[in-house]
DRENTI-694151 format. One line per field, with one value per residue (C-alpha): residue in three letters; y, x, z. Coordinates in steps of 0.1 Angstrom, whole numbers. Example, Ala and Ser with C-alpha at 12.3 -4.5 7.8 and 13.67 -1.06 7.14 Angstrom:
# residues 2
r <- [Ala;Ser]
c2 <- [-45;-11]
c1 <- [123;137]
c3 <- [78;71]
# end
This chain:
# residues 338
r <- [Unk;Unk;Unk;Unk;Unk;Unk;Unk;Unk;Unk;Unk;Unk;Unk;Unk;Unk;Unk;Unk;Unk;Unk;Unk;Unk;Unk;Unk;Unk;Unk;Unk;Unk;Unk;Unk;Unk;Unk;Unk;Unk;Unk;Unk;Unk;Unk;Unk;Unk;Unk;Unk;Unk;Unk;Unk;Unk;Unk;Unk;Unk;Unk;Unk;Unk;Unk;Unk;Unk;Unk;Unk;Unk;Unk;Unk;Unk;Unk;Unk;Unk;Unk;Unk;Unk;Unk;Unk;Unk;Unk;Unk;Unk;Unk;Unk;Unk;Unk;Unk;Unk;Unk;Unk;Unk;Unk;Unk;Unk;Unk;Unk;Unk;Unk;Unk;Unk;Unk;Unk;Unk;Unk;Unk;Unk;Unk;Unk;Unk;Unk;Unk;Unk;Unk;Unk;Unk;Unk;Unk;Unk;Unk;Unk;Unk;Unk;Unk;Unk;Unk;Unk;Unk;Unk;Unk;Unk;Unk;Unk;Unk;Unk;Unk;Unk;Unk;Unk;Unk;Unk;Unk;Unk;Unk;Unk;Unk;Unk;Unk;Unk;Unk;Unk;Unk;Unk;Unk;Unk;Unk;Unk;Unk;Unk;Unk;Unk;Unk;Unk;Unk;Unk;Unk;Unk;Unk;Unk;Unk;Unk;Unk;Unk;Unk;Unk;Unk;Unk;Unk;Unk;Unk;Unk;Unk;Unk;Unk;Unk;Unk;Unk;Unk;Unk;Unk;Unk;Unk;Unk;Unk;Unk;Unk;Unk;Unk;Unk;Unk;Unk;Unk;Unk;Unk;Unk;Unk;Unk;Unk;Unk;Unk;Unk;Unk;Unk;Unk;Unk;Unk;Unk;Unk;Unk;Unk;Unk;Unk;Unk;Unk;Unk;Unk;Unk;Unk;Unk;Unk;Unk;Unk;Unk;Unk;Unk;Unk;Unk;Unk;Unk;Unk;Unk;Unk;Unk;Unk;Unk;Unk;Unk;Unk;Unk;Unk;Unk;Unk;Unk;Unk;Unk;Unk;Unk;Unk;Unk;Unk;Unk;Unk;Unk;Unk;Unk;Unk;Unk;Unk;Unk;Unk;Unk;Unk;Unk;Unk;Unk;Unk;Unk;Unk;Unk;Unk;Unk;Unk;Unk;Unk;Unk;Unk;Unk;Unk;Unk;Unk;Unk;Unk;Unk;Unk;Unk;Unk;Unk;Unk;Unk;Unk;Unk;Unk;Unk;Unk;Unk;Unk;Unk;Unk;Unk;Unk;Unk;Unk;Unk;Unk;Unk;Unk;Unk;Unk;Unk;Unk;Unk;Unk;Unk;Unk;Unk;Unk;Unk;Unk;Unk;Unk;Unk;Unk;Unk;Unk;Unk;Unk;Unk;Unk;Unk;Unk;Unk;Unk;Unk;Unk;Unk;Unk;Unk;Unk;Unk;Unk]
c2 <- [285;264;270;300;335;362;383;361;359;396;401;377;393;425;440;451;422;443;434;398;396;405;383;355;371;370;406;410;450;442;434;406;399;410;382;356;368;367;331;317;328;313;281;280;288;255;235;246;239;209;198;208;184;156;161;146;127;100;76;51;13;-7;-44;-67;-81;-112;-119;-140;-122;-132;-105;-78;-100;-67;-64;-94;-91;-108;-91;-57;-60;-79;-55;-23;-35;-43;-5;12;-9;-1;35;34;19;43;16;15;-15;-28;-55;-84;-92;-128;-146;-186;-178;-153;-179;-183;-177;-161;-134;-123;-120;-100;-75;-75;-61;-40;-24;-30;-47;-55;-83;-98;-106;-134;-144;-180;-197;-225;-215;-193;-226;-236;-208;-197;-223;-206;-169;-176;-184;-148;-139;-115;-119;-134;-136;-161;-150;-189;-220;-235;-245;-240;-205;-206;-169;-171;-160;-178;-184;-214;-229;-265;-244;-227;-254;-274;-242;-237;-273;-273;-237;-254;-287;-264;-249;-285;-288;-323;-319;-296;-287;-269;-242;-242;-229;-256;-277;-270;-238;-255;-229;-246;-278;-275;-252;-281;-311;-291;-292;-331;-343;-327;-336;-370;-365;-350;-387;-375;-394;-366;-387;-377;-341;-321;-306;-286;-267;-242;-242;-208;-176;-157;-150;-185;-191;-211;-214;-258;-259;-236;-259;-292;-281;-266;-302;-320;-341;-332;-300;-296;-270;-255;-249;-236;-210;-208;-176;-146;-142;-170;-168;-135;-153;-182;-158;-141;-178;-191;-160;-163;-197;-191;-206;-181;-170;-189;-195;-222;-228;-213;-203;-198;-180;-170;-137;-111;-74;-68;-74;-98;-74;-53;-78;-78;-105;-105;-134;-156;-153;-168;-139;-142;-119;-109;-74;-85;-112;-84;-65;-92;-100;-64;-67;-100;-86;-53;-72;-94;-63;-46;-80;-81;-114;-123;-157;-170;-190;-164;-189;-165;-178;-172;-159;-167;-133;-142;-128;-134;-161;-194;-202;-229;-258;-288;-320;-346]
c1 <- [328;354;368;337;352;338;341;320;295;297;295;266;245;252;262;300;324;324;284;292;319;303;271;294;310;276;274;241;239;215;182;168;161;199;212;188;200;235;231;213;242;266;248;242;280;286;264;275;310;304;284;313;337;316;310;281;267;254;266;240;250;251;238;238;210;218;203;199;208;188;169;153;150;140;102;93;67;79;114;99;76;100;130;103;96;132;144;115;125;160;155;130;157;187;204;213;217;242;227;248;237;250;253;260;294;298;279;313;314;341;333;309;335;348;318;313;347;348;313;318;284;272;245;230;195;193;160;167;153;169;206;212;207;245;262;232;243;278;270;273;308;312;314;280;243;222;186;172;140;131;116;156;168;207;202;195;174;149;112;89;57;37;40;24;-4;-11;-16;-37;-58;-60;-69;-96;-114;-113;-128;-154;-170;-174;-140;-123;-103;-73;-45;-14;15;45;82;105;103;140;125;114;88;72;73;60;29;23;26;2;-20;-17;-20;-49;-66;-56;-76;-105;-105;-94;-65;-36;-19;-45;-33;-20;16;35;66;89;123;139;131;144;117;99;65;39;27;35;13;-15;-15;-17;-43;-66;-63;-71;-99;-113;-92;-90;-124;-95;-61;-36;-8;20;34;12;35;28;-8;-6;7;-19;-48;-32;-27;-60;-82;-64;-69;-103;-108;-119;-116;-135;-161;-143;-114;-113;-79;-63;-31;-2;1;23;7;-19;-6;-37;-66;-72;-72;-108;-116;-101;-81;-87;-55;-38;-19;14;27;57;59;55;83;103;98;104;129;147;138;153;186;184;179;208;230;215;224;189;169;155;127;147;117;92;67;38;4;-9;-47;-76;-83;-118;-125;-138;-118;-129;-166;-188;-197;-221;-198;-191]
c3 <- [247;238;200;196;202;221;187;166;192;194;152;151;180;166;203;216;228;264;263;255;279;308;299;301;334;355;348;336;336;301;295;297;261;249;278;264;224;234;247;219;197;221;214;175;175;198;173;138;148;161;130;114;133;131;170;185;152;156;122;119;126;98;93;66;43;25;-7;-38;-69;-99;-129;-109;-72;-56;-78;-65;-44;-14;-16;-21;7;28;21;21;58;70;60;75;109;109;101;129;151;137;115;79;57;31;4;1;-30;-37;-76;-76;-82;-48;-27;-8;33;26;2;27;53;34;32;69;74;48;57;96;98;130;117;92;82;55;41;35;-3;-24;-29;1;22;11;29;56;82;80;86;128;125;114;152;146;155;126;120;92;74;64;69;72;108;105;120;155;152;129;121;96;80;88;50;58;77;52;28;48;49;16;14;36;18;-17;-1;18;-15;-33;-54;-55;-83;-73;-94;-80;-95;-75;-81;-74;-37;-33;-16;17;20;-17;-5;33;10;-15;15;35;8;-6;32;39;10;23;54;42;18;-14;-32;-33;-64;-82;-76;-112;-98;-118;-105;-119;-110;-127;-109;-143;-170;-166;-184;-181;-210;-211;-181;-193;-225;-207;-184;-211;-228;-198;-201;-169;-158;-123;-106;-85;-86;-58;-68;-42;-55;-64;-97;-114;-102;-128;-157;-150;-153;-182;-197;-190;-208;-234;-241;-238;-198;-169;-132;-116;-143;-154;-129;-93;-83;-46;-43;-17;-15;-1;2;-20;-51;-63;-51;-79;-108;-126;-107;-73;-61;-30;-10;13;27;42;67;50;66;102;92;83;117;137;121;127;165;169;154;175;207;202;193;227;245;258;258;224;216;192;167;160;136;120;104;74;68;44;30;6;-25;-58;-78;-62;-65;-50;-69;-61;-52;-77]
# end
């Protein structure tokens, strides 16, 4: 019984030590049911102490998720449906998970080295945008398996949306219901994702015969408390606004419908609007918006699955590239060709 006395067991079964002695002898001169008690005590003995000890615990592995730090990252909607779907997959797979929450001044390799050793991490997951390209290339000569969330290639593992795709999709639906005169809202093409999304869109507006130059663009480069409030101004002085306009990022698609009713244009009355979108978000507005829906929580998965496998040391396809889909609602309308 090894550290469990025969007088414990005895106390908590509420029977003699002889009795519990001779159970544990062979000598079952007892009932059946007082042999069967008397072992089950035996047993929660064995496991209380060895709770106690720290005996046959399992402590979670821990990995590493490498982030951007800017005001509030984690409400965003892609980072709280991607980092949402990355926790419920490690929990799922008995891991835990450390933020490495990086600033532009901790952008340093080796300030995260430092991390991984202090925390013991066994991987990292990086979901690669704008400044984390500097150091995500480096994160492999750490010594442990990484898997990029991205559209950037100096991570051998990595899983992605199909950005261009996308665009081109979004593209050809506008085209489809009549509009040639496209606007588009983007945060800044230093995110890879941004730009593959906008070329998407200008080249196949190309190929359908329309002149992408003549294309209104307007991008926003800080993720902190930007407005777009210049853009909503210039549009609504536009000669000839654009019918449609493209948003690449479902947050500034809610500050353009907030900016265009109050200066008195409307979804899609006035201007129909296409947006990315990440899990929802855009569904409930008044007037639903047309999405193009990307699949940030099967990116998220996958992206735990690629890491587990290479921890296992089991074979593991390292470019996972996901598509986008069309979800159709209410905010783009047809409209006779000009």
């Amino acid at each position: 019984m090894e550290h469990t006395t025969i007088k414990e067991v005895a106390a908590r079964a509420r029977v003699s030590t002889a009795t519990v002695s001779r159970i544990l002898n062979g000598k079952y001169a007892h009932r059946s049911t007082t042999v069967e008690h008397v072992k089950k005590v035996i047993e929660e003995l064995r496991a209380a102490r060895s709770l106690a000890a720290g005996d046959d615990v399992e402590t979670p592995e821990c990995v590493g998720l490498v982030m951007f730090a800017y005001r509030d990252f984690l409400n965003t909607n892609y980072n709280a449906t991607l980092v949402s779907s990355i926790m419920e997959e490690l929990t799922a797979e008995n891991f835990s998970a450390q933020i490495i929450a990086l600033s532009p001044r901790s952008l340093g390799i080796g300030y995260i080295a430092g991390l991984v050793r202090e925390h013991r991490l066994k991987g990292l997951l990086i979901p690669e945008f704008d400044l984390l390209y500097a150091v995500s290339e480096k994160l492999e000569k750490l010594g442990i398996p990484v898997v990029s969330i991205g559209n950037f290639s100096g991570i051998s593992c990595r899983v992605s949306s199909n950005s261009f795709r996308a665009g081109c999709d979004a593209a050809n639906y506008l085209w489809s219901n009549g509009h040639r005169r496209f606007g588009i809202v983007s945060m800044s093409r230093t995110d890879i994702c941004q730009e593959q999304r906008i070329e998407g869109f200008c080249e196949t507006v190309r190929q359908l015969g329309g002149d992408p130059a003549k294309i209104w663009i307007r991008e926003f480069r800080s993720m902190e408390g930007y407005s777009v409030s210049g853009a909503i101004s210039e549009l609504v002085n536009m000669k000839r606004i654009p019918t449609a306009v493209f948003s690449t990022n479902s947050m500034l698609s809610r500050k353009l419908i907030a900016g265009l009713s109050q200066s008195g244009l409307h979804v899609p009355e006035d201007v129909s609007l296409l947006s990315f979108e990440e899990d929802g978000e855009l569904e409930d507005f008044p007037v639903p918006v047309s999405v193009m829906r990307q699949p940030t929580r099967d990116m998220g998965r996958i992206a735990v699955e690629m890491l587990v496998k290479k921890l296992r040391g089991l074979e593991v396809r390292e470019n996972e590239e996901l598509n986008c889909s069309l979800i159709i609602r209410k905010s783009v309308r047809s409209i006779p060709v000009e």
